[in-house]
Backbone as CSV, one residue per row, in Angstrom:
resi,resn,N_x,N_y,N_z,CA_x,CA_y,CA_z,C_x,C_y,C_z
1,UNK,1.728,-1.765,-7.419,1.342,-1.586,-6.044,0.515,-0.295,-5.966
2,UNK,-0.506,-0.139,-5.589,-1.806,0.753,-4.833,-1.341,0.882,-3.654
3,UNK,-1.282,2.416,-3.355,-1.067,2.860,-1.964,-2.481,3.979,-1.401
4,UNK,-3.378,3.904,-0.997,-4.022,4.844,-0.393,-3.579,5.631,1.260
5,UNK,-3.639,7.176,0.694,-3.044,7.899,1.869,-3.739,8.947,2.505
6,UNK,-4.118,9.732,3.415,-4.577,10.254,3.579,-4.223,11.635,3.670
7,UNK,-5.218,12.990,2.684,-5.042,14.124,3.190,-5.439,15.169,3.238
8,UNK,-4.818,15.951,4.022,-6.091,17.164,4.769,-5.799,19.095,3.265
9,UNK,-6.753,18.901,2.876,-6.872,20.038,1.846,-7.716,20.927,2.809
10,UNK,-7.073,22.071,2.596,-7.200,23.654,2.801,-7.389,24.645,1.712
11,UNK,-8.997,25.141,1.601,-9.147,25.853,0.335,-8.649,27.337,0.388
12,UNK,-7.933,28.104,-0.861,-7.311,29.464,-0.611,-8.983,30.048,-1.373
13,UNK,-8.230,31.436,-0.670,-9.261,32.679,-1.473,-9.097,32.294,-2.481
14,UNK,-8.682,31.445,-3.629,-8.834,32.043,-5.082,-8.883,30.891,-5.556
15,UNK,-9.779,29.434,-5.081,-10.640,28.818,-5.248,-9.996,27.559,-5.771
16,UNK,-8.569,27.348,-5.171,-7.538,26.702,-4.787,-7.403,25.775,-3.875
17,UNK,-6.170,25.027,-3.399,-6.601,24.169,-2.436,-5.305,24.048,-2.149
18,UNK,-4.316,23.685,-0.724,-3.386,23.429,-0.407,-3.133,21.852,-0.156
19,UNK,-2.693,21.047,-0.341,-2.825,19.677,-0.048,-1.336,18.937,1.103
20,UNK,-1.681,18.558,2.343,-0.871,18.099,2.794,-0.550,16.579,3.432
21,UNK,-0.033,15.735,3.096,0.174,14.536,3.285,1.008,14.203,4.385
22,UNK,0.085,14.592,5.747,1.241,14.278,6.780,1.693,13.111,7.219
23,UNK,1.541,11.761,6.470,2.190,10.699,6.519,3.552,10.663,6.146
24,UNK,3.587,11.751,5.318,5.105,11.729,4.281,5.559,13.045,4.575
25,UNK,6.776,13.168,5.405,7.371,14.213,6.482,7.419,15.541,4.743
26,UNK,6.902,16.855,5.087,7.084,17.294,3.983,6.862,17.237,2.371
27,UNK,5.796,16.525,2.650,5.275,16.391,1.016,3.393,17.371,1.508
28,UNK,4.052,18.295,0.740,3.066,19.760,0.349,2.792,19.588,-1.179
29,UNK,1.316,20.098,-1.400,1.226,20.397,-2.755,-0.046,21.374,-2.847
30,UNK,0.065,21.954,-4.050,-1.439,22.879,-4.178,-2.286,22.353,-5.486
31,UNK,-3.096,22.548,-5.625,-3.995,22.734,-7.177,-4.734,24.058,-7.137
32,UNK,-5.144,24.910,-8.718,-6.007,25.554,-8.646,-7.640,25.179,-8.509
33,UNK,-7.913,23.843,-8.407,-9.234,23.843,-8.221,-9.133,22.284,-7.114
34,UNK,-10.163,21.524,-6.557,-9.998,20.684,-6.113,-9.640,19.315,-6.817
35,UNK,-10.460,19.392,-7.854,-9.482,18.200,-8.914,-8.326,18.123,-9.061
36,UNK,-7.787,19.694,-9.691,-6.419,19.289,-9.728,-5.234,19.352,-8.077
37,UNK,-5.892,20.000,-7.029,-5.134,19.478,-5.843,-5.106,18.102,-5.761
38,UNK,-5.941,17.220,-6.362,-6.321,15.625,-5.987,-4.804,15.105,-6.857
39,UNK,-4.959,15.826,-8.020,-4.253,15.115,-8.883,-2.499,15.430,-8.152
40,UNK,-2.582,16.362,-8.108,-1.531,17.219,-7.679,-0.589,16.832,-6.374
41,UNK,-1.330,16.045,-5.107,-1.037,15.434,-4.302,-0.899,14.007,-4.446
42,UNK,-1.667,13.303,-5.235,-1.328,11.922,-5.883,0.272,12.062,-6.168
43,UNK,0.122,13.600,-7.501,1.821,13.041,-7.892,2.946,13.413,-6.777
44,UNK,2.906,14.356,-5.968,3.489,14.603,-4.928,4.219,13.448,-4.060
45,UNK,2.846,13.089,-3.207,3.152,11.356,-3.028,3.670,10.704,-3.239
46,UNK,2.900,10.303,-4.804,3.909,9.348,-5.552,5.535,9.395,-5.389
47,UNK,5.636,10.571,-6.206,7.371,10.940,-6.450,8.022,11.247,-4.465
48,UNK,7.191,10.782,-3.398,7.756,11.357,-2.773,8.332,9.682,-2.216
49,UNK,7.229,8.800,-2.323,7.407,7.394,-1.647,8.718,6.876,-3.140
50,UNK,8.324,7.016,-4.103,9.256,6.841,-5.293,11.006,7.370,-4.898
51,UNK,10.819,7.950,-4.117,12.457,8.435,-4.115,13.056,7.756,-2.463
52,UNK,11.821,7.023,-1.595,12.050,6.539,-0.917,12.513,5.374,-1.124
53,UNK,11.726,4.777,-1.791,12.077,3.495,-1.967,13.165,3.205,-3.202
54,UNK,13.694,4.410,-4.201,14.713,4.090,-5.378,15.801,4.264,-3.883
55,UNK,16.051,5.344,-2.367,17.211,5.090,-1.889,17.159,4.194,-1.160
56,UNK,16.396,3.050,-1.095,16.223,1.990,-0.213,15.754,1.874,0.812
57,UNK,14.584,3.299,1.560,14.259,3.396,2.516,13.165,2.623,2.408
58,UNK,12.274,2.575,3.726,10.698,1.888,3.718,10.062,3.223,3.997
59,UNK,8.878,2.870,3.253,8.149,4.275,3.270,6.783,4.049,5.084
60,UNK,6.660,5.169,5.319,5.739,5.040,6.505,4.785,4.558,5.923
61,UNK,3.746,4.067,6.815,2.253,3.463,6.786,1.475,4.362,6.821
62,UNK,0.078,4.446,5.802,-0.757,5.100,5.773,-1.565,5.291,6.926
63,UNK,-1.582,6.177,7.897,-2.619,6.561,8.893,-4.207,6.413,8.061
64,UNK,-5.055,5.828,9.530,-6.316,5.818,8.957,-6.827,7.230,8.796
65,UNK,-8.006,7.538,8.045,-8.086,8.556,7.851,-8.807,9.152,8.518
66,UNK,-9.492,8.704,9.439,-10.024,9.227,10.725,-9.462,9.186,12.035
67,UNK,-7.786,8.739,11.753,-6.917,9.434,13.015,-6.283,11.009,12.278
68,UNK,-6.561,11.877,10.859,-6.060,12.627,10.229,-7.240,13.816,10.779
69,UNK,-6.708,15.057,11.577,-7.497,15.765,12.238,-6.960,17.183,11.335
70,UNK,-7.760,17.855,10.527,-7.118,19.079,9.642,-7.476,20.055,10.291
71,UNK,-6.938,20.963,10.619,-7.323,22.478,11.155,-8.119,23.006,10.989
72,UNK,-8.922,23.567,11.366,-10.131,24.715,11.199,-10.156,25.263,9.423
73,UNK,-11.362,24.701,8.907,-11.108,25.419,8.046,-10.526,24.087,6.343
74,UNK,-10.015,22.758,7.134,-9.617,21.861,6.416,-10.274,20.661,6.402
75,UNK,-10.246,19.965,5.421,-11.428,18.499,5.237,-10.438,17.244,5.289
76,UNK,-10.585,16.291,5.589,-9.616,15.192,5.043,-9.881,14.313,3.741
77,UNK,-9.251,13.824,3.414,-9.698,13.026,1.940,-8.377,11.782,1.883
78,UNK,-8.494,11.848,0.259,-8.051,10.487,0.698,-7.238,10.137,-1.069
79,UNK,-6.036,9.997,-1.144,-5.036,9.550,-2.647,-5.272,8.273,-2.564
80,UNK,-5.538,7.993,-3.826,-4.804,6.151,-4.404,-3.514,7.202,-5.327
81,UNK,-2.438,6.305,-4.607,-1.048,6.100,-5.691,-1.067,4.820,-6.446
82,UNK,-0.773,4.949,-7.681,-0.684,3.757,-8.107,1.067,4.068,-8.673
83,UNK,1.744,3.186,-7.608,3.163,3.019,-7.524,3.786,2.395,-9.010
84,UNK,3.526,1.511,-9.236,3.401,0.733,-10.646,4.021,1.863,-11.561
85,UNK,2.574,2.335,-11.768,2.542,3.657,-13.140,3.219,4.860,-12.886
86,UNK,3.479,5.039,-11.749,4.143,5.876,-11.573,5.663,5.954,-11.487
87,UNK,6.415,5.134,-10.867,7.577,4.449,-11.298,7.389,4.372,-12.671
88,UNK,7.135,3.540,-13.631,7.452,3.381,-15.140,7.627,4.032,-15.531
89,UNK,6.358,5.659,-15.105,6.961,6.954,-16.062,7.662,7.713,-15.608
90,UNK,8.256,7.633,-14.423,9.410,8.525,-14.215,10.372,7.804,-12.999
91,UNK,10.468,6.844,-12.715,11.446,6.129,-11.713,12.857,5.962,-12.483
92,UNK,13.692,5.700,-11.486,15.072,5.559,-12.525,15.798,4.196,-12.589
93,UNK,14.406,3.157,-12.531,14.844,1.948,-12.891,15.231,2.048,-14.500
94,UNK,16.061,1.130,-14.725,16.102,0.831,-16.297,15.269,0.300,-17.194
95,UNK,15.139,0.845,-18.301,13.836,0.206,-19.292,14.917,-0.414,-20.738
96,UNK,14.148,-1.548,-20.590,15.003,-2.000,-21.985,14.776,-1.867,-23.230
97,UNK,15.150,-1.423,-24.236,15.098,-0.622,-25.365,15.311,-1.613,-26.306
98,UNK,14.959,-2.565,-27.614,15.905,-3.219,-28.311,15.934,-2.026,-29.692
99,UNK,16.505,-2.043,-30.311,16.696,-1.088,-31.556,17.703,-2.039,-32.821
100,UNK,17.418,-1.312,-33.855,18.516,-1.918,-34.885,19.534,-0.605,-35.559
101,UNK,20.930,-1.137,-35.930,21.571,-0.313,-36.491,22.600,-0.951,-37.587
102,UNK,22.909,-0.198,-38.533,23.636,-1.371,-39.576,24.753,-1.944,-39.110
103,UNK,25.366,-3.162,-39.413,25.953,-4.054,-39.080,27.440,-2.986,-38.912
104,UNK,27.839,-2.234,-39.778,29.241,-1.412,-40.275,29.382,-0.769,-39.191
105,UNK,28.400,0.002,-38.396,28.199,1.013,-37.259,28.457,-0.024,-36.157
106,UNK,27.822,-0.683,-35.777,28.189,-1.607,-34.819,29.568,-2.591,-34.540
107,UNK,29.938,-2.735,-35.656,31.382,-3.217,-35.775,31.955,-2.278,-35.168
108,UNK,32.349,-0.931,-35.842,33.277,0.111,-35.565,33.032,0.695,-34.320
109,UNK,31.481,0.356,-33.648,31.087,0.849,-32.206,32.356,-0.164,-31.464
110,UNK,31.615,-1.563,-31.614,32.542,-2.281,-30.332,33.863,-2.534,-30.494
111,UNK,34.617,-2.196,-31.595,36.010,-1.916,-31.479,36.116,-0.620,-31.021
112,UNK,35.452,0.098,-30.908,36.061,0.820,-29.711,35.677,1.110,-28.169
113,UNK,35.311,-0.643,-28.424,34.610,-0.797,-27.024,33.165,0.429,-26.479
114,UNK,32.567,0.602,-27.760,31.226,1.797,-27.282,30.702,1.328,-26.025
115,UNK,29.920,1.901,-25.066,28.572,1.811,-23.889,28.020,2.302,-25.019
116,UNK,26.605,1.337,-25.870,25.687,1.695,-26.330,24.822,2.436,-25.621
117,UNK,24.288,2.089,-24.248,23.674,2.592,-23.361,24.003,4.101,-23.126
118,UNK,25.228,4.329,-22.721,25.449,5.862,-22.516,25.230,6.332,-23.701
119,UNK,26.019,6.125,-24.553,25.521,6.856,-26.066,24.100,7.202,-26.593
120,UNK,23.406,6.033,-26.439,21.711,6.324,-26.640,21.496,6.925,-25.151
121,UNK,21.641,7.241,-24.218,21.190,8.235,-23.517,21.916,9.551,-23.479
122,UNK,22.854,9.751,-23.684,23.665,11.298,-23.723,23.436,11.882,-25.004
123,UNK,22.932,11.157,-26.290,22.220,11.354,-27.353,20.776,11.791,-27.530
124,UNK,19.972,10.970,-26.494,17.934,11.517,-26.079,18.281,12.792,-25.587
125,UNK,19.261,12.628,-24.504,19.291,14.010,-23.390,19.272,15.206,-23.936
126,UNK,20.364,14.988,-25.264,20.926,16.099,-26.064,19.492,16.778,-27.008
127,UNK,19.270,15.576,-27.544,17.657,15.632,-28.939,16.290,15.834,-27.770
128,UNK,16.380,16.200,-26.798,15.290,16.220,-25.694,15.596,17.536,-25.023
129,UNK,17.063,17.989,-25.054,16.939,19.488,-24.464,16.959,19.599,-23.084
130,UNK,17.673,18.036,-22.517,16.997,17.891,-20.955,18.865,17.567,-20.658
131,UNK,19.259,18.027,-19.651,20.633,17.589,-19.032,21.753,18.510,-18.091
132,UNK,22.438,17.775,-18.162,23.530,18.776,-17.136,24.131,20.358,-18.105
């Protein structure tokens, strides 16, 4: 799913840009140049409609972009999200993994009733440096 949204960038003294997406209550972002504000508010967005819709909310409708009026000083523009790609690489749907392991390991896993699943993830988390 493609979402285009609209939003109003504000350039700083130091050749920067503030990016605000007032479709999405509180989704702020900056870049140091205007490319990367573009990029920067894409992912903003993204992860912001992404956490809407993983708690089951509906996300608001994109205002046209000529009802988007920016302050003195601000331009309007305009994100494609591409929801799709963005979910895959960081949503917390499940991805299915197949893998192999010797037959001996797997025996002795499901007698003791293993969650392969938790194990290969409390195992990445650990070899990744990423966790509670």
């Amino acid at each position: 799913m493609k979402l285009v949204y609209p939003a109003e960038f504000y350039p700083d003294q130091d050749g920067g840009y503030t990016v605000i997406i007032s479709d999405l209550p509180g989704c702020v972002s900056e870049g140091d140049s205007l490319e990367n504000a573009i990029e920067m508010g894409a992912d903003a967005a993204s992860g912001w409609i992404l956490g809407e819709l993983e708690a089951g909310r509906t996300v608001p409708p994109a205002s046209l972009p000529a009802d988007i009026h920016p302050e003195t000083g601000g331009f309007t523009g305009t994100l494609l999200l591409d929801m799709d790609a963005y979910a895959e690489r960081w949503g917390n749907k499940a991805v299915r993994k197949n893998l192999t392991i010797p037959a001996w390991l797997n025996t002795a896993a499901e007698a003791r009733n293993t969650n392969f699943s938790a194990v290969l993830q409390d195992a990445l988390l650990e070899k990744l440096g990423i966790g509670a």
